[in-house]
PAVEX-85831 format. One record per atom (N, C-alpha, C, O): residue in one letter; atom name; x, y, z. Coordinates in nm, 3 decimals. Example, Ala and Ser with C-alpha at 12.3 -4.5 7.8 and 13.67 -1.06 7.14 Angstrom:
REM PAVEX-85831
 mivex tordren      xx      yy      zz
     a       N   1.319  -0.569   0.780
     a      CA   1.230  -0.450   0.780
     a       C   1.320  -0.330   0.780
     a       O   1.424  -0.332   0.846
     s       N   1.285  -0.225   0.708
     s      CA   1.367  -0.106   0.714
     s       C   1.290   0.003   0.787
     s       O   1.341   0.114   0.804
//
This chain:
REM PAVEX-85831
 mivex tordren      xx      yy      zz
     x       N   8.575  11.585   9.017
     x      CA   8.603  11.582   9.160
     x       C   8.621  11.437   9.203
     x       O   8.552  11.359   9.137
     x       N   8.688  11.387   9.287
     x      CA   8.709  11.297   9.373
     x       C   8.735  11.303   9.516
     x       O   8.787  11.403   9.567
     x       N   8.694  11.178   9.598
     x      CA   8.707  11.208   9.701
     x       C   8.810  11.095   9.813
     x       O   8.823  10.973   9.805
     x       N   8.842  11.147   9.865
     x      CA   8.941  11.057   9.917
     x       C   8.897  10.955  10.013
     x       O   8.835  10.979  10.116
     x       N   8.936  10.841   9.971
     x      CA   8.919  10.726  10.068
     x       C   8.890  10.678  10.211
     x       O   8.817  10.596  10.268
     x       N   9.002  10.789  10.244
     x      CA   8.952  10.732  10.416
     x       C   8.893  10.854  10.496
     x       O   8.815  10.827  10.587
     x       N   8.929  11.005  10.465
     x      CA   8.845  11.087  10.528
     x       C   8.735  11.124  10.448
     x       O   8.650  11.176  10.521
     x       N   8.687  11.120  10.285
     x      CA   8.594  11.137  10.242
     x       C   8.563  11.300  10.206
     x       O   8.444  11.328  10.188
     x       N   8.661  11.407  10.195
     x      CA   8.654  11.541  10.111
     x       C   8.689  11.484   9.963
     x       O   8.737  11.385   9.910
     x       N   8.632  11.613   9.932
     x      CA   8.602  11.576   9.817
     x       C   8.694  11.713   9.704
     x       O   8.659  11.830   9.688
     x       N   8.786  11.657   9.658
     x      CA   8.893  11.804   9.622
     x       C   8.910  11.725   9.435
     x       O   8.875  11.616   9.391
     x       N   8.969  11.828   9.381
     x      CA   8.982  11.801   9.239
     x       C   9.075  11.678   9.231
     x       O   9.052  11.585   9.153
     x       N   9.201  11.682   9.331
     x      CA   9.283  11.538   9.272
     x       C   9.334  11.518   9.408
     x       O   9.370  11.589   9.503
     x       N   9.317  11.330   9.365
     x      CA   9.351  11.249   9.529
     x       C   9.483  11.220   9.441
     x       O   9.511  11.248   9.325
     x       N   9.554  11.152   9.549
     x      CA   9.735  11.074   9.510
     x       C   9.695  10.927   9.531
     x       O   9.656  10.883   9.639
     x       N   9.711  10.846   9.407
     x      CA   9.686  10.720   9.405
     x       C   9.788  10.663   9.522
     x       O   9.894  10.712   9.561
     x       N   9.709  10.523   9.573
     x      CA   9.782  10.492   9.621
     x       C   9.729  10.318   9.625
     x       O   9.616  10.271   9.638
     x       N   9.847  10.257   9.610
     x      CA   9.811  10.115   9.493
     x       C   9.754  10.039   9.634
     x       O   9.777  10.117   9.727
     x       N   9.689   9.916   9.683
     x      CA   9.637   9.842   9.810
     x       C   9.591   9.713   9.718
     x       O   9.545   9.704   9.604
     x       N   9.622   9.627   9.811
     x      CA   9.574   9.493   9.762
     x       C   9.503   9.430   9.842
     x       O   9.555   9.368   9.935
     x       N   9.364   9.432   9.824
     x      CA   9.271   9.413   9.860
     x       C   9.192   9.261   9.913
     x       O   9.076   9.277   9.876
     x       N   9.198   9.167   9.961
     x      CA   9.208   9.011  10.029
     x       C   9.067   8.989   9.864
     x       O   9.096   8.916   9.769
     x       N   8.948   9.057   9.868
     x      CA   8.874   8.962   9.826
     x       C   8.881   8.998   9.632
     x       O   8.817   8.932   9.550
     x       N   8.969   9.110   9.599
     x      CA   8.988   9.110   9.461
     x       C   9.110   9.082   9.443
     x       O   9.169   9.114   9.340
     x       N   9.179   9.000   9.566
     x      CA   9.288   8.904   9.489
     x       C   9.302   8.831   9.381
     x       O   9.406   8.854   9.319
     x       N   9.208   8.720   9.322
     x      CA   9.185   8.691   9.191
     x       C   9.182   8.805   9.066
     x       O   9.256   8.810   8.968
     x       N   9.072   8.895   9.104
     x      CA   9.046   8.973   8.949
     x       C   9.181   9.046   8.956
     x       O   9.255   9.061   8.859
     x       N   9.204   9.093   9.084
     x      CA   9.309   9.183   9.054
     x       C   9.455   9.183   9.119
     x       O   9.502   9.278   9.181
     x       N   9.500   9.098   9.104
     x      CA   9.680   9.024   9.175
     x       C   9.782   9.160   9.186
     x       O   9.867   9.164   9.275
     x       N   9.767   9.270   9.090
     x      CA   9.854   9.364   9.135
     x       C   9.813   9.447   9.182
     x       O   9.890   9.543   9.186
     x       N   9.682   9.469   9.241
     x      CA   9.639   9.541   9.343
     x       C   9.558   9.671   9.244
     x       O   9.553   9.697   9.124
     x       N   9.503   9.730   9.371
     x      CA   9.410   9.834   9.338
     x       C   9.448   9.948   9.332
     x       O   9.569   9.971   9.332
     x       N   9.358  10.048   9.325
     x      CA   9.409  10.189   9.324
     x       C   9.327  10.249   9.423
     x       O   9.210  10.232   9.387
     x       N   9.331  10.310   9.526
     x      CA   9.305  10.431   9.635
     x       C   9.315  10.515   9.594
     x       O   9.371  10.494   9.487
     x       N   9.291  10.644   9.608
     x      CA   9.288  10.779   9.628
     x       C   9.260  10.828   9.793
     x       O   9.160  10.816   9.864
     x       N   9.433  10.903   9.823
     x      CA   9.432  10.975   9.945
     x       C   9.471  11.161   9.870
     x       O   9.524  11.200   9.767
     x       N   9.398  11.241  10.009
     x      CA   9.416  11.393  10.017
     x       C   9.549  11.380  10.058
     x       O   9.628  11.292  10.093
     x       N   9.544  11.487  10.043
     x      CA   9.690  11.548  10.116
     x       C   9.737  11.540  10.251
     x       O   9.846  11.532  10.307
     x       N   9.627  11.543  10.281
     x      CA   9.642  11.563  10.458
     x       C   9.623  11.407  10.518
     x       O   9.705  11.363  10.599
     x       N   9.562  11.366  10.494
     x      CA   9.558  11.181  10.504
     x       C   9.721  11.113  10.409
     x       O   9.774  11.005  10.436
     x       N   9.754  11.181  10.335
     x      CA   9.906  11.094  10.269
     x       C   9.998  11.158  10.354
     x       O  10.095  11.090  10.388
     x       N   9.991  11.275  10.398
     x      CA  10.094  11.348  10.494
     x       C  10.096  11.229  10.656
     x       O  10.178  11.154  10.710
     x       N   9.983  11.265  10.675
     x      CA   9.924  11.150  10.841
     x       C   9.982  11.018  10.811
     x       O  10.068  10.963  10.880
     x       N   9.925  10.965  10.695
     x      CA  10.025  10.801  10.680
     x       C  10.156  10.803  10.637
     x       O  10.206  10.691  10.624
     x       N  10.212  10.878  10.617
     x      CA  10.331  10.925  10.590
     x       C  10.427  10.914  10.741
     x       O  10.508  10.827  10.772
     x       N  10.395  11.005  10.798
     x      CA  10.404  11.020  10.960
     x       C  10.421  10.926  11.055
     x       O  10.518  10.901  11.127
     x       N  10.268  10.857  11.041
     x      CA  10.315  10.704  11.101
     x       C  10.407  10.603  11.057
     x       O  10.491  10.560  11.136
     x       N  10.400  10.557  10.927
     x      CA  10.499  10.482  10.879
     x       C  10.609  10.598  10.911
     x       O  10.528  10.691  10.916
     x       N  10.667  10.627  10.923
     x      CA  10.832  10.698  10.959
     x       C  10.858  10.611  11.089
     x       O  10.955  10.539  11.111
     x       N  10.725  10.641  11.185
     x      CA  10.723  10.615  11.321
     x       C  10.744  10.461  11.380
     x       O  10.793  10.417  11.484
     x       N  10.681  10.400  11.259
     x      CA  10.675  10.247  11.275
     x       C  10.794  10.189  11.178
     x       O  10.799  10.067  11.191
     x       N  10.852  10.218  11.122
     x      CA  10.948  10.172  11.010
     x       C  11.056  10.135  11.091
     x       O  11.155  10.120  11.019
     x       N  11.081  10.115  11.208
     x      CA  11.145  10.048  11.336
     x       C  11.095   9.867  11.350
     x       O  11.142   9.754  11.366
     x       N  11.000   9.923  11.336
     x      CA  10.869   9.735  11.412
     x       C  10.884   9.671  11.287
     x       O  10.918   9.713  11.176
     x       N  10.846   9.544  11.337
     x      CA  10.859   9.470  11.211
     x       C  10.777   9.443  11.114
     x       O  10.663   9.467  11.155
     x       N  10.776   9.407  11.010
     x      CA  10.736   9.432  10.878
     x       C  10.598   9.336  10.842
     x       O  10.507   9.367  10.764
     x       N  10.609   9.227  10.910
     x      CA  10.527   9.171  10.895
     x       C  10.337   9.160  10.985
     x       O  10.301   9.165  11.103
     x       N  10.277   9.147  10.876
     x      CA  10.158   9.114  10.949
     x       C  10.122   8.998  11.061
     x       O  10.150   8.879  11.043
     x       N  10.059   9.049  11.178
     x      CA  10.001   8.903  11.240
     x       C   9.866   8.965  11.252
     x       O   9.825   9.079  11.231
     x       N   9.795   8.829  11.303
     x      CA   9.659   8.869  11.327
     x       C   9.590   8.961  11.421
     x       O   9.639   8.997  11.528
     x       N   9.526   8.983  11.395
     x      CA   9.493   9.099  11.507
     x       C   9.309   9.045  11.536
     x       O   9.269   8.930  11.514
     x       N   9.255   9.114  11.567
     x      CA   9.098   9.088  11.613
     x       C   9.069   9.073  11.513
     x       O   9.138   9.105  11.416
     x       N   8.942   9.010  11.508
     x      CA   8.846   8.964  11.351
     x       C   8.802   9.072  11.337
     x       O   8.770   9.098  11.221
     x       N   8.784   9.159  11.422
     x      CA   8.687   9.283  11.408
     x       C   8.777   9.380  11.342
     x       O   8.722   9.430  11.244
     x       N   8.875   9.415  11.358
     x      CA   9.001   9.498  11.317
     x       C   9.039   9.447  11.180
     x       O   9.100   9.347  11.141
     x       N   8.973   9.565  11.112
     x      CA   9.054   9.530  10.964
     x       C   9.070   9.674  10.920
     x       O   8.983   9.759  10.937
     x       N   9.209   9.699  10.850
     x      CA   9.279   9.806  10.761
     x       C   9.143   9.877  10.704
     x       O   9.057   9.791  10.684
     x       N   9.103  10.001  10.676
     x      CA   9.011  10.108  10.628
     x       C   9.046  10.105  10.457
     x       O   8.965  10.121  10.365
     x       N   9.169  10.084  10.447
     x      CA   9.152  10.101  10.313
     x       C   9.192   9.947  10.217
     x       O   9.187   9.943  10.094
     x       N   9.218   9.864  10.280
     x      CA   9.211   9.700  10.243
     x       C   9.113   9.615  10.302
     x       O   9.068   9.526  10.229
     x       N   9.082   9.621  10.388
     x      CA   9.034   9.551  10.431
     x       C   9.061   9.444  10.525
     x       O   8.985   9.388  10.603
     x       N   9.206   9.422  10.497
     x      CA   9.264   9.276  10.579
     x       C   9.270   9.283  10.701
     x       O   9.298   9.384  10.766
     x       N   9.245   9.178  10.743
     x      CA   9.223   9.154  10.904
     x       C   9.382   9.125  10.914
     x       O   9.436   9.033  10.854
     x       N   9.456   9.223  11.006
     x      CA   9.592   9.167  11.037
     x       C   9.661   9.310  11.153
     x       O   9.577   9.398  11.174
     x       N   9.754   9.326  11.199
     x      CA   9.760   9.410  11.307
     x       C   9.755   9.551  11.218
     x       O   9.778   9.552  11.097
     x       N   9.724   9.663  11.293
     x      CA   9.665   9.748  11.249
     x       C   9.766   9.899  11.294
     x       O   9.834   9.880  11.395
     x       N   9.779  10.020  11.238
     x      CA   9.867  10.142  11.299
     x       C   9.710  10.234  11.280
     x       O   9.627  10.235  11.189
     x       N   9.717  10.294  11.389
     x      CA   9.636  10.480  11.372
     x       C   9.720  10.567  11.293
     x       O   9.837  10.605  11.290
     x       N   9.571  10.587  11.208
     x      CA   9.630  10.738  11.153
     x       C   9.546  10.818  11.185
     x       O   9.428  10.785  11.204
     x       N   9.595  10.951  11.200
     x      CA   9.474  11.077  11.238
     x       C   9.460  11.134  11.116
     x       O   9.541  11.177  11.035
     x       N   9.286  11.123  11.119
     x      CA   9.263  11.185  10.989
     x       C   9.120  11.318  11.014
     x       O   9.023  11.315  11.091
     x       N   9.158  11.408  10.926
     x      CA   9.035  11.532  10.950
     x       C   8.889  11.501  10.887
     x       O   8.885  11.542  10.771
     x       N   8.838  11.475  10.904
     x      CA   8.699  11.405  10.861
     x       C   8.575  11.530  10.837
     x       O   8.502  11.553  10.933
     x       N   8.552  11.610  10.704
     x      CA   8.521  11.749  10.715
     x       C   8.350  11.704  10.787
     x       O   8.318  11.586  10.781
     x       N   8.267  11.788  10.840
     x      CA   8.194  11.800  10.915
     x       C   8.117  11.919  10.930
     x       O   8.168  12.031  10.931
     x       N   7.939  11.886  10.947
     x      CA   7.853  12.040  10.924
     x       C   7.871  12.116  11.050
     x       O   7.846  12.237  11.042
     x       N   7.915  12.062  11.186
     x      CA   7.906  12.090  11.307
     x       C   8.030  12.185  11.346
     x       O   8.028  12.286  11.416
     x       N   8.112  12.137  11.297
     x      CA   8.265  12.177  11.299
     x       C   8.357  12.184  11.196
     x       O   8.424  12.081  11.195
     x       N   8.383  12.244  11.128
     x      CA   8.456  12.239  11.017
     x       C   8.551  12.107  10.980
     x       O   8.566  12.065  10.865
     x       N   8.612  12.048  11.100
     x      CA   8.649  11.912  11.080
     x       C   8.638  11.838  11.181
     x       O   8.646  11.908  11.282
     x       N   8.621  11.707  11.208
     x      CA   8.669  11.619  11.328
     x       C   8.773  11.542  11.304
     x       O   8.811  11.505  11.193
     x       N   8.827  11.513  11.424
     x      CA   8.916  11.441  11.442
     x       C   8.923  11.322  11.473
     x       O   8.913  11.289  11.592
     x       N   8.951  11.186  11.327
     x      CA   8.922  11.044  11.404
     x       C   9.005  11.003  11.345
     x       O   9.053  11.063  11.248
     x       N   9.071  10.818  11.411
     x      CA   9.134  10.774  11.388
     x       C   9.103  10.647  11.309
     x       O   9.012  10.572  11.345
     x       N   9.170  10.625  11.211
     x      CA   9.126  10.518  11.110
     x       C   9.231  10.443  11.096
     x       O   9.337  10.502  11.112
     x       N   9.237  10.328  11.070
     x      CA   9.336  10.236  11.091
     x       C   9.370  10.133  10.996
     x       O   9.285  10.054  10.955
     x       N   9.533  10.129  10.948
     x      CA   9.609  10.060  10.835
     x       C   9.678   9.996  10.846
     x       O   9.748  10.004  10.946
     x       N   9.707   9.865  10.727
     x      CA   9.797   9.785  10.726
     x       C   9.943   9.811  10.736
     x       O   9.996   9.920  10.714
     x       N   9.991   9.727  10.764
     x      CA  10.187   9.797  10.708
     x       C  10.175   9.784  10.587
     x       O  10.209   9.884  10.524
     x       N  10.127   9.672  10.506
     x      CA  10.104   9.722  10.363
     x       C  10.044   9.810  10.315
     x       O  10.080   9.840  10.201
     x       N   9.959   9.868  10.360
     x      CA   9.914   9.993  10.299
     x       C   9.975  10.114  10.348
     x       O   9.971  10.217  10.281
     x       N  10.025  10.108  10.448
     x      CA  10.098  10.214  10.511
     x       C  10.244  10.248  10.404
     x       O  10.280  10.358  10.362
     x       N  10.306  10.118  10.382
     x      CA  10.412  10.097  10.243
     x       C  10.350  10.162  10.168
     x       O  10.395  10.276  10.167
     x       N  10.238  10.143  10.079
     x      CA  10.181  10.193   9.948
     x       C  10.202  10.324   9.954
     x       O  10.262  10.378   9.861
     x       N  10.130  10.441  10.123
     x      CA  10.100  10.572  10.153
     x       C  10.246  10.611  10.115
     x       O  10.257  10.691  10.022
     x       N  10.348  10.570  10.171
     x      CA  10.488  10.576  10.156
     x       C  10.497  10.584  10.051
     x       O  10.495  10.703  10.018
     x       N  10.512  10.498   9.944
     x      CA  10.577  10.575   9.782
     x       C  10.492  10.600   9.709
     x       O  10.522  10.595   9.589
     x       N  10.342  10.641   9.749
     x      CA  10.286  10.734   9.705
     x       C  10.314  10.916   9.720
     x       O  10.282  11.016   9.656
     x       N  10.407  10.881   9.865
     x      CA  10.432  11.041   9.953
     x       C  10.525  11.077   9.861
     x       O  10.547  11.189   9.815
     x       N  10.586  10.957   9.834
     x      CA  10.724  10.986   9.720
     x       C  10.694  11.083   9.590
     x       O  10.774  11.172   9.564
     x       N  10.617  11.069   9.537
     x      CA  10.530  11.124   9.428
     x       C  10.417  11.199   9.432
     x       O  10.324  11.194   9.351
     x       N  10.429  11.276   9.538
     x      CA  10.301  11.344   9.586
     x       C  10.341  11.498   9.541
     x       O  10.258  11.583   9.571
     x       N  10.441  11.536   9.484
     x      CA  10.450  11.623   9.412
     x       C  10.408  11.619   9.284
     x       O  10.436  11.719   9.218
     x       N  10.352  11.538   9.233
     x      CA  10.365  11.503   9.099
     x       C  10.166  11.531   9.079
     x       O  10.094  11.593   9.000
     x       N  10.143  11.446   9.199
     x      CA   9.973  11.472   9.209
     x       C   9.922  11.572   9.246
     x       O   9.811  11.580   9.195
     x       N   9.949  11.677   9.326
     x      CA   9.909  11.775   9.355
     x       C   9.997  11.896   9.332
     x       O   9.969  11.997   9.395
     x       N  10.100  11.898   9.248
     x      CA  10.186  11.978   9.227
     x       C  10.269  12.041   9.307
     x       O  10.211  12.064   9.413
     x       N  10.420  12.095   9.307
     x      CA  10.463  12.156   9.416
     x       C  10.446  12.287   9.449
     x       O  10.436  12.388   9.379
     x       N  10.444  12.263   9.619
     x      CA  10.400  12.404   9.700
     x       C  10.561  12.494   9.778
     x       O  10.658  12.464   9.847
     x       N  10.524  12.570   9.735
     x      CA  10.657  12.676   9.780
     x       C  10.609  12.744   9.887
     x       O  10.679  12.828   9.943
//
């Protein structure tokens, strides 16, 4: 089992999704590996479509504001993600990503048949 990164269920297979991370820049220069669900690669999927207009680059954003699944402090997009829950079967919160990682969610979506097999 594994569990996915930013909402935290826990299902037999996440869809890698590569992130480069500010403080394992040294050990690791081509970046890391994530694991997103389905429903979190669908959601970042979504937004990047939405934002693939704006421009590409990072600026700073609050010190406090950093990407959920990098870490980097730099401007940030919402994604809605289902967060499973004992109260309610899921909640609904918003967690927030780089354009680079939002890129990564992107050609990971590309290959998201491949990780979870295709659905008819």
């Amino acid at each position: 089992m594994a569990d996915c990164d930013l909402c935290g269920v826990s299902i037999p297979t996440v869809c890698p999704v590569k992130v480069f991370e500010p403080r394992f820049e040294h050990s690791y220069p081509e970046g890391i590996w994530k694991g997103l669900c389905e429903k979190c690669l669908d959601s970042a999927k979504g937004t990047f479509d939405e934002k693939s207009d704006e421009e590409g680059k990072c600026v700073p954003g609050n010190k406090f504001d950093k990407c959920d699944l990098c870490g980097t402090t730099c401007q940030l997009y919402d994604i809605d993600v289902f967060v499973p829950s004992f109260k309610n079967v899921y909640d609904e919160e918003v967690k927030h990503l780089c354009r680079r990682c939002l890129e990564g969610c992107n050609k990971a979506y590309d290959r998201k048949d491949e990780c979870f097999g295709e659905h008819h």
